[in-house]
DOKE-436244 format. One line per field, with one value per residue (C-alpha): residue number from 0; chain; z, y, x. Coordinates in steps of 0.02 Angstrom, whole numbers, plus 50000, padded with zeros to 5 digits. Each point is the difference from the previous one (the first is absolute). Example, Ala and Ser with C-alpha at 12.3 -4.5 7.8 and 13.67 -1.06 7.14 Angstrom:
REM DOKE-436244
i c(0  1)
ch c(A  A)
pz c(50390  49967)
py c(49775  50172)
px c(50615  50069)
This chain:
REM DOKE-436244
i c(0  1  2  3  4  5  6  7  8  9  10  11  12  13  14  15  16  17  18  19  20  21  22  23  24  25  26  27  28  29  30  31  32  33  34  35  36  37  38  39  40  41  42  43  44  45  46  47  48  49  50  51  52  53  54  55  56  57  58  59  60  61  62  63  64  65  66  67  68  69  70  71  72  73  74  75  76  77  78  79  80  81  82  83  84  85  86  87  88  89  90  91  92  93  94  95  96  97  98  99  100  101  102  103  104)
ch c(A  A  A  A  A  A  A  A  A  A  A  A  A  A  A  A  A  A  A  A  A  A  A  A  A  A  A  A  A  A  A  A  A  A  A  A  A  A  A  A  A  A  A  A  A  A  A  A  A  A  A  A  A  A  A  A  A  A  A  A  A  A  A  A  A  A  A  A  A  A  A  A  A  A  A  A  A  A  A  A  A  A  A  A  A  A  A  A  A  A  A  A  A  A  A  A  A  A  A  A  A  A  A  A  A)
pz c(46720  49860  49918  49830  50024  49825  50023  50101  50147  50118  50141  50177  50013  50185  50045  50167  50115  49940  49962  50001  50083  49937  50137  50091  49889  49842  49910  49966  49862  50002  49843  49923  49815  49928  49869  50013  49941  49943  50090  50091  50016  50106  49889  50124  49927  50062  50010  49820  49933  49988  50010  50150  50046  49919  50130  49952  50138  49949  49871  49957  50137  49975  50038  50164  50135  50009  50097  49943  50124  49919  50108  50076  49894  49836  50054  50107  49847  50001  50082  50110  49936  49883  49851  49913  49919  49932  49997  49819  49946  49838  49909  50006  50142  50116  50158  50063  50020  50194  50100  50102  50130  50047  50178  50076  50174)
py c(42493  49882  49998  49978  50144  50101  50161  50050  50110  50099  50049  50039  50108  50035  50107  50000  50067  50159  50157  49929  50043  49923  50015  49860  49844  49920  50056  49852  49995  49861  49953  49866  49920  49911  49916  49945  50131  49989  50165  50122  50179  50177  50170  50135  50160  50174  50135  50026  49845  49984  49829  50027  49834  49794  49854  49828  49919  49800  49883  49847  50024  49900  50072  50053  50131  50048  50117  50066  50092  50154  50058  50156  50028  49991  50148  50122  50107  50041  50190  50011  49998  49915  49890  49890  49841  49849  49809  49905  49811  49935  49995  50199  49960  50158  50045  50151  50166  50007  50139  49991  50127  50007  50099  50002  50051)
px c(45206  50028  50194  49906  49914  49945  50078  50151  49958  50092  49904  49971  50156  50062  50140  50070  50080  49906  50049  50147  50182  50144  50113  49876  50045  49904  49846  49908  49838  49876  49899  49912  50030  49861  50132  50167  50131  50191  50037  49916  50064  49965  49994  50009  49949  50022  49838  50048  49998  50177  50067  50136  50031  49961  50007  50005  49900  50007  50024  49886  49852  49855  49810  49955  50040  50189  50083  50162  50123  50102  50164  50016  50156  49899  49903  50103  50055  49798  49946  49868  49840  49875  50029  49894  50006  49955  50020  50051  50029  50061  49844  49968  49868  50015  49915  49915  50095  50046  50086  50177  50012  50195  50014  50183  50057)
């Protein structure tokens, strides 16, 4: 993937450990940029489409795959079940809507 690519892209979104259970440690979400960005960020949404929660996930990346790690802590206040989100840079790029499924012991 070329860092002079035309159009920023994020793609090939992975989420895992998934569904995912807080109480276990960090979620980490893998994704690739096919431009470099100032700041990347996570908009997790609930089945409404309410924004619940925002999550800066780095600053300054340059093209490629990344995987960003998200502590437990950041996402305990969240009740079980599903949520959905997406992936945003600087540049108003966004990825395709995912789903977060939340499942606590």
């Amino acid at each position: 993937m070329p860092p002079d690519a035309d159009k920023q892209q994020i793609k090939d979104v992975l989420v895992y450990p998934h569904p995912y259970n807080p109480n276990d440690g960090m979620l980490r979400i893998r994704y690739t940029l096919t431009k470099r960005a100032k700041e990347v960020n996570l908009k997790i949404y609930s089945v409404s489409y309410r924004l619940v929660k925002e999550i800066k996930l780095s600053d300054d990346v340059y093209a490629g795959v990344k995987t960003a790690e998200i502590p437990a802590s950041r996402l305990k206040t969240f009740a079980c079940g599903t949520y959905y989100f997406v992936i945003r840079d600087d540049s108003g790029a966004v990825s395709k809507t995912d789903k977060l499924i939340i499942i606590k012991k």
